[in-house]
C-alpha positions as CSV (number, residue, x, y, z in Angstrom):
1,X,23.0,31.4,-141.1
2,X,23.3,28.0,-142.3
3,X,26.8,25.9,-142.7
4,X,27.3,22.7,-145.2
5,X,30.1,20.9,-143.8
6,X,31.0,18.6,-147.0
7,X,32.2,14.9,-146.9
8,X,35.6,14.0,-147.5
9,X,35.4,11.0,-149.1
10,X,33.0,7.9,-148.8
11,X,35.8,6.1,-147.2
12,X,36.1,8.9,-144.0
13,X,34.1,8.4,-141.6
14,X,31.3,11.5,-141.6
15,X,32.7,12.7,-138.1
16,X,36.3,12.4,-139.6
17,X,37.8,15.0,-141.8
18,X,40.7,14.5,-144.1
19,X,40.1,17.4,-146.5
20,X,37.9,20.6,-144.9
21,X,35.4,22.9,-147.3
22,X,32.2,24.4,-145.8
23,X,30.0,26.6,-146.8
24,X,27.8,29.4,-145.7
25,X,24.5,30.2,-147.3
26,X,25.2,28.1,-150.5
27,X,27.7,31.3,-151.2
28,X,30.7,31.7,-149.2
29,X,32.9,28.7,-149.2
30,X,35.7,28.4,-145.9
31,X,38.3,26.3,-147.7
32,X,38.6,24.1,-150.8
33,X,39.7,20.3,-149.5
34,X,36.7,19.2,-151.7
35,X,34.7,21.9,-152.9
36,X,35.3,21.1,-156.7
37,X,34.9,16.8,-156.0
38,X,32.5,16.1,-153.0
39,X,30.1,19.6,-153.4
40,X,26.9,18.8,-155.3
41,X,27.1,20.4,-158.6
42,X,24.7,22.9,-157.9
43,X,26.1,23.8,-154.9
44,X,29.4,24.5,-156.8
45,X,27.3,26.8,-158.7
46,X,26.1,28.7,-155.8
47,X,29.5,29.9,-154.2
48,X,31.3,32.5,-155.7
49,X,33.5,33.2,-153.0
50,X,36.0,31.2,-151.4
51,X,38.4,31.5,-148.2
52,X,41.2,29.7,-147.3
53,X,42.5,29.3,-144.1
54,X,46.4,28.5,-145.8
55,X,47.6,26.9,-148.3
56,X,48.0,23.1,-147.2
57,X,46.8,20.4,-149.4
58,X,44.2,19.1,-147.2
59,X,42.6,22.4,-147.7
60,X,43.4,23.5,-151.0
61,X,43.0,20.3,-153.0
62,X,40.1,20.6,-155.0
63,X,40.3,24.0,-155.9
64,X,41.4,23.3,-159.6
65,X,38.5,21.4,-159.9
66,X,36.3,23.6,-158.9
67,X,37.5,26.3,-161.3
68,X,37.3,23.6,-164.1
69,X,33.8,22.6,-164.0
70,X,32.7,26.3,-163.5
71,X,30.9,27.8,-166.7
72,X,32.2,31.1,-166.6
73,X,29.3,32.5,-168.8
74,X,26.6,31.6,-166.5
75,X,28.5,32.0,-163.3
76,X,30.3,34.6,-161.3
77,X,34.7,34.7,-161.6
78,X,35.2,33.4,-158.2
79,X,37.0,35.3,-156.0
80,X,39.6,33.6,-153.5
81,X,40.4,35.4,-150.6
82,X,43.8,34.2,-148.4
83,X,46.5,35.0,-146.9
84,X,48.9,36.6,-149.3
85,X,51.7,34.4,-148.6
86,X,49.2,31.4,-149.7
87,X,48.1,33.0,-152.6
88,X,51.8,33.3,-153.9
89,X,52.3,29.3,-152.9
90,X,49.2,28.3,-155.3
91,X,50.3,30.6,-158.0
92,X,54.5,29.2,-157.4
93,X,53.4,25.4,-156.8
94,X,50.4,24.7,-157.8
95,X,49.0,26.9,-160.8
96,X,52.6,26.7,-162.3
97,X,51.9,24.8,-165.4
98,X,53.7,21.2,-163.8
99,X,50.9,20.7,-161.1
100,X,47.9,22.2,-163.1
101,X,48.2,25.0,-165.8
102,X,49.0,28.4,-164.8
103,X,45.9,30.4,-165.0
104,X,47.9,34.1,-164.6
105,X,49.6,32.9,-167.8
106,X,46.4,32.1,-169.6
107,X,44.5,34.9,-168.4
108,X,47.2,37.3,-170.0
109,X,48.0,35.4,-173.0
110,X,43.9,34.7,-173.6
111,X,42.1,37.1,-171.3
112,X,40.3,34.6,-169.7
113,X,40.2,35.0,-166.6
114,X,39.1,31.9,-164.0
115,X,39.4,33.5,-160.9
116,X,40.4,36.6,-158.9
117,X,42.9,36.2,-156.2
118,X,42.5,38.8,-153.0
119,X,45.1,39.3,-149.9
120,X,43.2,38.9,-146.7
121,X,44.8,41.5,-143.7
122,X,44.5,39.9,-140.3
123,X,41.6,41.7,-138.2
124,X,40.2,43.4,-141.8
125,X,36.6,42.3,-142.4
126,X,35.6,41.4,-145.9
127,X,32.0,42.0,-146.8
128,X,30.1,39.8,-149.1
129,X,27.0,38.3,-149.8
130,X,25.5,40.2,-146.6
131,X,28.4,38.3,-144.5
132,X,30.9,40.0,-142.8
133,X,33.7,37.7,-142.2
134,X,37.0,38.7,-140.0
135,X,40.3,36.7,-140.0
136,X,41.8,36.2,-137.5
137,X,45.7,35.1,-137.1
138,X,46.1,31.5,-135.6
139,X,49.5,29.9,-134.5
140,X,50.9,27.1,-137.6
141,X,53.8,25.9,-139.4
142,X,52.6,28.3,-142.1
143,X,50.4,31.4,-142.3
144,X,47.1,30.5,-141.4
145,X,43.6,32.2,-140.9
146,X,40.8,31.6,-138.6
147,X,37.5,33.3,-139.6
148,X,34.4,34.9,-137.5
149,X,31.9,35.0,-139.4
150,X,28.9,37.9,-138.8
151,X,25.5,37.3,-140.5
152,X,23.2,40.1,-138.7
153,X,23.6,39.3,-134.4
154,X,24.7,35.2,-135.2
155,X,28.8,34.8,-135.3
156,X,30.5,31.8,-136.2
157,X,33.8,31.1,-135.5
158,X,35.8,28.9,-138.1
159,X,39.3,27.7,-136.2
160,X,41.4,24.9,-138.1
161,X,45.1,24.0,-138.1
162,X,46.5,25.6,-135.3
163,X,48.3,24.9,-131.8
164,X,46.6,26.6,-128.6
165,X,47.5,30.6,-128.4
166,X,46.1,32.7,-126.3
167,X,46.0,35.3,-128.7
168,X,43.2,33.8,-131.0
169,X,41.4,32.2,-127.7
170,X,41.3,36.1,-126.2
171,X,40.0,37.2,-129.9
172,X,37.4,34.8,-129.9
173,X,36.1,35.1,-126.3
174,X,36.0,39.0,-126.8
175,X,33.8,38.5,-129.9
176,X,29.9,39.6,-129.3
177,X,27.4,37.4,-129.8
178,X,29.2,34.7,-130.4
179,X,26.5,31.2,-131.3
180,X,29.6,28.7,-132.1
181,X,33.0,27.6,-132.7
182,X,34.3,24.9,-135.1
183,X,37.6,24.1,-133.4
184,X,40.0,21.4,-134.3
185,X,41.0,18.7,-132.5
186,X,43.7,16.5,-134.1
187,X,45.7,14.2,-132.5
188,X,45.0,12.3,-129.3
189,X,46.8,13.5,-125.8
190,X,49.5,10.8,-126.9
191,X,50.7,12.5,-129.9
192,X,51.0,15.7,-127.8
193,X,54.6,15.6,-129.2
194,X,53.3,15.6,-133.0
195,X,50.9,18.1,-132.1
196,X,53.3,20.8,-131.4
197,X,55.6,19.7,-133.7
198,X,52.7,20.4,-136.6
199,X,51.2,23.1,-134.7
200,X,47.9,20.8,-134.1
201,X,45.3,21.1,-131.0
202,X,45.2,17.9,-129.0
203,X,41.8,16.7,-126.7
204,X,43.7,18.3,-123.2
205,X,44.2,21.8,-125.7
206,X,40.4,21.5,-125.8
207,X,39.9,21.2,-122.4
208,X,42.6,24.2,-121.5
209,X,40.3,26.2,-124.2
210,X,36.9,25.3,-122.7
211,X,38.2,25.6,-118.9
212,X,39.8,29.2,-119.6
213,X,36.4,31.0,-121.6
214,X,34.9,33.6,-119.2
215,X,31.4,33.9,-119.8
216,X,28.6,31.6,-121.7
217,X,30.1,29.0,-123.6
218,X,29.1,29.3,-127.3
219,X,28.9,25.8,-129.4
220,X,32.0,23.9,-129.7
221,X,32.0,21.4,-132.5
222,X,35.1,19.6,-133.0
223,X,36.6,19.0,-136.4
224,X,39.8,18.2,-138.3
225,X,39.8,15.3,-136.2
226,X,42.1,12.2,-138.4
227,X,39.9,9.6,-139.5
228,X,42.3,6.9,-138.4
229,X,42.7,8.6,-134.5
230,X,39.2,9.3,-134.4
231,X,38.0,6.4,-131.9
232,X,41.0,7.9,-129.3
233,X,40.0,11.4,-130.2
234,X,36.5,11.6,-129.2
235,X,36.6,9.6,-126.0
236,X,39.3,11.5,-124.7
237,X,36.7,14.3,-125.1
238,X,34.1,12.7,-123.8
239,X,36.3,11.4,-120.6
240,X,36.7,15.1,-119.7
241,X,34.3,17.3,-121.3
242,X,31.2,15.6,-121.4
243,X,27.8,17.7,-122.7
244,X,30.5,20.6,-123.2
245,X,31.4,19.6,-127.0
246,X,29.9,18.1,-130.3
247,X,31.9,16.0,-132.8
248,X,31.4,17.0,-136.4
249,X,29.1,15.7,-138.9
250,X,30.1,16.0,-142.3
251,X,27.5,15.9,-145.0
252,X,25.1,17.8,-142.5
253,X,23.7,21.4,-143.1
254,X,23.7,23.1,-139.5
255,X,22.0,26.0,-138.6
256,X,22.2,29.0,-136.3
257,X,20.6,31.9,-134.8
C-alpha cells in the first residue's frame, strides 16, 4: 500500500497541515481539503472514490473543484462515502445553489449526474479497489470517521479531528496487523483548554495514547498539526516521546508492508 499525503498550500509548512486529503493507490482518496487544488491533475484522474472523515471545511474544501475539472466521459462518477449526517450538511450548505450549485437539482433537472453520495455505518467495511476500509467512530464536535484501512495483511489507520476516547484507542489496538497510524496532534499542552473545547488531541493526549497500547507499537505519524503551533507541537513531542513518533510530510508518497 502506498499513501500521497498532498500539500496544503505553498505557504504551509510541508509538516503542517491546514487542509487534509490523502490518497491510497492513486484511487481511494481519505478526505478532500485539497484534492480538487493541490492533487496533480493526473492524480485527480486516478481516484474515483473519496471518504470523508466529516464535513468541516478544512476537509471538505476542494471537493467542488474536484468534481468540476472531472471529465465525466473519460472518468468514473465519483463516489463519496461519509457519514450521513455529513452528506446532508454538503447537500444543505454547500451544494445548495448560494455556496456552489446544487448538483441533486441538476442531476434531476439534466440527468447529469457528478457524483454519487453513499452513507458510511460505523464498524461496516466498504470494499473497493481491492481495499477494504472500516470506519470507525471518533469523539468530535460533529460526526466524524476514523478509517482502517486493509490492503491484503498491511492496515493503516487514518485518525483526524478527534479528542482522546478510549473507545477508538481500544478499536485500534485490537486491530490485526496493524503497520501504522496517522494520528493528530493539534494544539500544544497549553491550549489543552481549546483542545477539548474543539474536541482536538494535544502532544500529552499522544503520549497517554502511546503509554496505554499493549503490544508492538505500529507507526505513529503525527498530522493535523497547525502550521502556526507547529514549532511548540513537535518539541513537546520530541521532549517526551522521542524515536516513538514521526511528524508528517506532506507532498511525500509513503509506503507500507
Amino acid at each position: 500500500m502506498h499513501v500521497d499525503v498532498i500539500r496544503s498550500g505553498d505557504a504551509v509548512p510541508k509538516d503542517g497541515q491546514l487542509l487534509s486529503t490523502c490518497i491510497i493507490n492513486e484511487q481511494i482518496a481519505i478526505d478532500a481539503g485539497v484534492l480538487g487544488t493541490m492533487a496533480p491533475a493526473t492524480l485527480q484522474n486516478s481516484v474515483s472514490e473519496i471518504f470523508l472523515s466529516h464535513c468541516h471545511m478544512d476537509h471538505v474544501a476542494a471537493l467542488p473543484f474536484f468534481l468540476e475539472q472531472r471529465d465525466l466521459t473519460l472518468h468514473a462518477i465519483p463516489t463519496i462515502h461519509a457519514h450521513a449526517s455529513c452528506n446532508e450538511s454538503l447537500r444543505k450548505h454547500f451544494f445548495n445553489d448560494a455556496i456552489w450549485p446544487d448538483l441533486g437539482r441538476i442531476e434531476r433537472e439534466e440527468g447529469l449526474q457528478f457524483c454519487r453520495f453513499v452513507d458510511l455505518v460505523t464498524e461496516t467495511t466498504i470494499s473497493c479497489r481491492e481495499i477494504q476500509i472500516t470506519p470507525l467512530a471518533l469523539s468530535h464536535t460533529v460526526p466524524t470517521f476514523g478509517f482502517i484501512v486493509r490492503e491484503s495483511s498491511t492496515v493503516v489507520a487514518f485518525i483526524s479531528d478527534t479528542e482522546y476516547s478510549q473507545f477508538w484507542v481500544e478499536t485500534l489496538n485490537c486491530a490485526p496487523h496493524l503497520s501504522a497510524v496517522f494520528l493528530e496532534c493539534t494544539f500544544p499542552n497549553r491550549l489543552q483548554w481549546l483542545a477539548e473545547k474543539s474536541k482536538h488531541m494535544t502532544p500529552r493526549d499522544t503520549v497517554r495514547f502511546i503509554e496505554q497500547w499493549e503490544g508492538d507499537l505500529p507507526r505513529i505519524i503525527i498530522n493535523h498539526s497547525k502550521p502556526n503551533l507547529l514549532t511548540e507541537v513537535r518539541h513537546e513531542l520530541e521532549t517526551s516521546l522521542a524515536g516513538s513518533f514521526e511528524m508528517i510530510t506532506t507532498g511525500q508518497r509513503y509506503h507500507f508492508d
